[in-house]
C-alpha positions as CSV (number, residue, x, y, z in Angstrom):
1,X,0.0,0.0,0.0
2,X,1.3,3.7,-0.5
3,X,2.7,5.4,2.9
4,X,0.1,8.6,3.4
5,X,2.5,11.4,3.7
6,X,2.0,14.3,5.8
7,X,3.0,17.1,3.4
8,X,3.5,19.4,6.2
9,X,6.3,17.0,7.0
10,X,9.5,17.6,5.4
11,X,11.3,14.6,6.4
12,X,10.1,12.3,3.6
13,X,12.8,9.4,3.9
14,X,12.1,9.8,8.2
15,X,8.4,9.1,7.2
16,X,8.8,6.2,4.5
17,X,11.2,4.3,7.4
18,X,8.7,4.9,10.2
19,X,5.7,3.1,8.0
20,X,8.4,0.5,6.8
21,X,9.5,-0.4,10.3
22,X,6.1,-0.4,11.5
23,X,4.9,-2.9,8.7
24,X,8.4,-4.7,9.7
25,X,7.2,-5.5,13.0
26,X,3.5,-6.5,12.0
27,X,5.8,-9.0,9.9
28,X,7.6,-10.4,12.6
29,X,4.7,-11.1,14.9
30,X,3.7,-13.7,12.1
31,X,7.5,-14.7,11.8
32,X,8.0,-13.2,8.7
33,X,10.9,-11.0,7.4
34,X,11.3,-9.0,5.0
35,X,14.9,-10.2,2.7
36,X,15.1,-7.3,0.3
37,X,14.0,-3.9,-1.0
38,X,13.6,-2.4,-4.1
39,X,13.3,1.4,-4.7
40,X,13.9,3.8,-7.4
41,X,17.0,5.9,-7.7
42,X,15.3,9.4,-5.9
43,X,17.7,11.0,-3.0
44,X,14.8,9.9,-0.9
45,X,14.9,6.7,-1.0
46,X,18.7,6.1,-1.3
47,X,18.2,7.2,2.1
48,X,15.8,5.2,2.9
49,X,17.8,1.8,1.6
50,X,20.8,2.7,3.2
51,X,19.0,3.4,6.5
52,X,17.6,-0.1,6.3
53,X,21.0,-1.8,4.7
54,X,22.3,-0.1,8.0
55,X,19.9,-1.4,10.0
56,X,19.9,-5.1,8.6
57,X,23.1,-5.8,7.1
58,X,21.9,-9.4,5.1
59,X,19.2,-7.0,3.3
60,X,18.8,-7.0,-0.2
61,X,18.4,-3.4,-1.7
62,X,18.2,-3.1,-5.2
63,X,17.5,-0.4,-7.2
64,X,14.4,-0.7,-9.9
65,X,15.6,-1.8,-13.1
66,X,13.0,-0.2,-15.2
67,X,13.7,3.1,-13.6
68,X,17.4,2.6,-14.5
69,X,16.7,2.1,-18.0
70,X,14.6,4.7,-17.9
71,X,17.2,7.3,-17.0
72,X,19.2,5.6,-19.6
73,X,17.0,6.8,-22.1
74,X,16.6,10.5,-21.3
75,X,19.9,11.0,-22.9
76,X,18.8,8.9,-26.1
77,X,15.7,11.1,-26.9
78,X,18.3,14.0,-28.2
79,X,19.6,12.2,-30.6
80,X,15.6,10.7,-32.2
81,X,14.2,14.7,-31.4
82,X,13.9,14.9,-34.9
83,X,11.9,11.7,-35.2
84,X,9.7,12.6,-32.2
85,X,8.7,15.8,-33.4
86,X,7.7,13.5,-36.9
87,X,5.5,11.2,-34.9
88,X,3.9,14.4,-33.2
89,X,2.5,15.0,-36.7
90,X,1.7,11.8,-37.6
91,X,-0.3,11.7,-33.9
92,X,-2.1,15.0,-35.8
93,X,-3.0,12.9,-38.9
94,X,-5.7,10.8,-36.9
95,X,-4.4,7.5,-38.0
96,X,-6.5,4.6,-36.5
97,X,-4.5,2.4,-34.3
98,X,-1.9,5.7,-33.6
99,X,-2.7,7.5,-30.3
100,X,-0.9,9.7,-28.0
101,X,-0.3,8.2,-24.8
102,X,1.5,10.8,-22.6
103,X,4.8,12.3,-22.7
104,X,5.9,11.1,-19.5
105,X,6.1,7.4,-20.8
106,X,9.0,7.1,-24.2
107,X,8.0,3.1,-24.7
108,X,4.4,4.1,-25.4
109,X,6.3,6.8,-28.3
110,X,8.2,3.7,-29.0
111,X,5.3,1.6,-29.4
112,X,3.7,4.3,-32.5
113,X,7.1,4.6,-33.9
114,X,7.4,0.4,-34.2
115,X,3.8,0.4,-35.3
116,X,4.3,3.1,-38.5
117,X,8.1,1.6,-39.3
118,X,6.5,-2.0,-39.9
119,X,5.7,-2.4,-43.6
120,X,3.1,-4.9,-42.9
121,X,1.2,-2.6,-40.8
122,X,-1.8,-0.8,-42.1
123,X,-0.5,2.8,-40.2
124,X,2.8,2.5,-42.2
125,X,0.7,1.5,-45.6
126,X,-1.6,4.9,-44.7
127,X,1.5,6.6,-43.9
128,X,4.5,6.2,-46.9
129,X,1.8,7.9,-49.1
130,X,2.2,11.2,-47.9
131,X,5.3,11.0,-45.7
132,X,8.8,12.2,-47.0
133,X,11.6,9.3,-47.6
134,X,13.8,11.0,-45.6
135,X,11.3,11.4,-43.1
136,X,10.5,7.4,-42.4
137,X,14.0,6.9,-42.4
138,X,14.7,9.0,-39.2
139,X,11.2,7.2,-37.9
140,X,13.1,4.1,-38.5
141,X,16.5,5.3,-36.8
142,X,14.7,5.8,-34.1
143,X,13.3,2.4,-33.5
144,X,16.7,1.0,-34.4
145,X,18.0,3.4,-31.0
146,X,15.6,2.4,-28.6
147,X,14.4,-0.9,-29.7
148,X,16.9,-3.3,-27.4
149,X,15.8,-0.7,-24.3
150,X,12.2,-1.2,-25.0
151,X,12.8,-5.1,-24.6
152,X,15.0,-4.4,-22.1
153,X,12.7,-2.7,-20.1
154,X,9.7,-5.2,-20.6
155,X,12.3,-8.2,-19.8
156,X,12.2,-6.3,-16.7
157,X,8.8,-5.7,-16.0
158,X,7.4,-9.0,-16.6
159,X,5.4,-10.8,-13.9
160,X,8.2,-13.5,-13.9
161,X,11.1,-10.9,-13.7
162,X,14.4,-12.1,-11.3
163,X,17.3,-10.5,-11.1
164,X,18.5,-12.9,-14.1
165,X,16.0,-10.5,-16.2
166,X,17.6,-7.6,-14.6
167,X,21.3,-9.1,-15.8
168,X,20.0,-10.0,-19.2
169,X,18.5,-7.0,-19.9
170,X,21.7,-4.9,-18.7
171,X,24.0,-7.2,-20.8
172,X,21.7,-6.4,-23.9
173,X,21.8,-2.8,-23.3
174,X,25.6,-3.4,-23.3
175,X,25.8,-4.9,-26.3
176,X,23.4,-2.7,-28.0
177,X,26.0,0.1,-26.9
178,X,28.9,-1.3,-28.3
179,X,30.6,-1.4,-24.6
180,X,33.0,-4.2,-25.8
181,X,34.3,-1.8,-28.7
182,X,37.3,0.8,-28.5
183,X,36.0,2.5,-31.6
184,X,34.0,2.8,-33.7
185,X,30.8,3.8,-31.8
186,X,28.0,6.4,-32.6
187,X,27.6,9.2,-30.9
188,X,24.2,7.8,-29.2
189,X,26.3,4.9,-28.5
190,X,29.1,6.5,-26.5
191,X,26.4,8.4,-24.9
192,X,24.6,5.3,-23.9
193,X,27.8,3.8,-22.7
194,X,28.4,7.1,-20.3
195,X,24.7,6.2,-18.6
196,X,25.9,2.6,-18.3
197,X,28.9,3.5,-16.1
198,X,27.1,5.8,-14.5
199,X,24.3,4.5,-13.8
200,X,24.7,0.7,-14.2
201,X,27.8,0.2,-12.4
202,X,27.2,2.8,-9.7
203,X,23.6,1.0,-8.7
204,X,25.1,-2.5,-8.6
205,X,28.1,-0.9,-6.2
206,X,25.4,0.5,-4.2
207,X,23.1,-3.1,-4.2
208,X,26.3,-5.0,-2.8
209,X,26.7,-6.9,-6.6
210,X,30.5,-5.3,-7.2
């Protein structure tokens, strides 16, 4: 259940390890503890894991995949703006199956670029008619960039998802960045590989994996 927060309260981390250690204890009436923890990367709950790390040294804390790849991504989007700000007037055109989903989400963007890229599909039959050459081939770019980090991120999100998933999907990312190359790499790839040691390794140090 989410912890009610007392806005009024600055001390978020202070009330997120009150309601844990309270729901702690209801645990251990019934003999139950709690082995690990998963959180997203906010200051907040760094905190919060290393509080209970500190606490319980044999705790598990790891860090949300899917919000890792997600900051992954951010970076990514710079190099497909040209292809985003396409697909914002294809989402214009009305195209059945083609719908605006949010900017806060870029796998649902991801989702209408795969779906008008697919020659098979009737959005990309509607589409080539009126839309430039050049045009379709950033669209496709695009999907080329952030098609292993889609998978990636559904790998992780999957209702049978272990930390095997969360290995696998990492390793593909890796790949898909060129990581085992010296040279050679796109710019989107060398920026991908910068989030990757940032990010990658930095969380697993954290988690107790390194």
């Amino acid at each position: 259940e989410a912890v009610p927060m007392d806005e009024g309260n600055s001390d978020w981390s202070g009330q997120i390890l009150a309601a844990i250690r309270q729901l702690r204890s209801e645990l251990l009436a019934h003999n139950i503890v709690i082995g690990s923890a998963v959180a997203d990367n906010a200051t907040v709950m760094n905190k919060v894991l290393a509080t209970l790390k500190a606490e319980n040294a044999a705790l598990i804390t790891v860090h949300c995949a899917a919000h890792v790849i997600q900051l992954l991504v951010r970076p990514l989007l710079e190099h497909v703006a040209e292809a985003m700000a396409i697909l914002d007037r294809i989402y214009g055109m009305k195209i059945a199956g083609i719908h605006r989903h949010g900017d806060t989400r870029w796998n649902y963007a991801y989702d209408s670029l795969a779906k008008v890229t697919n020659k098979d599909s009737p959005q990309f039959q509607a589409l080539i008619k009126v839309l430039k050459t050049a045009d379709m081939a950033k669209l496709e770019e695009a999907v080329v960039i952030l098609k292993p980090l889609a998978l990636a991120t559904d790998l992780v999100q999957g209702g049978e998802a272990n930390l095997y998933s969360y290995c696998k999907a990492i390793s593909d990312i890796m790949t898909h960045a060129g990581m085992e190359k010296t040279t050679g790499r796109s710019e989107w790839q060398s920026n991908l590989c910068q989030g990757l040691e940032k990010r990658i390794y930095e969380m697993c140090a954290t988690d107790g994996f390194l």
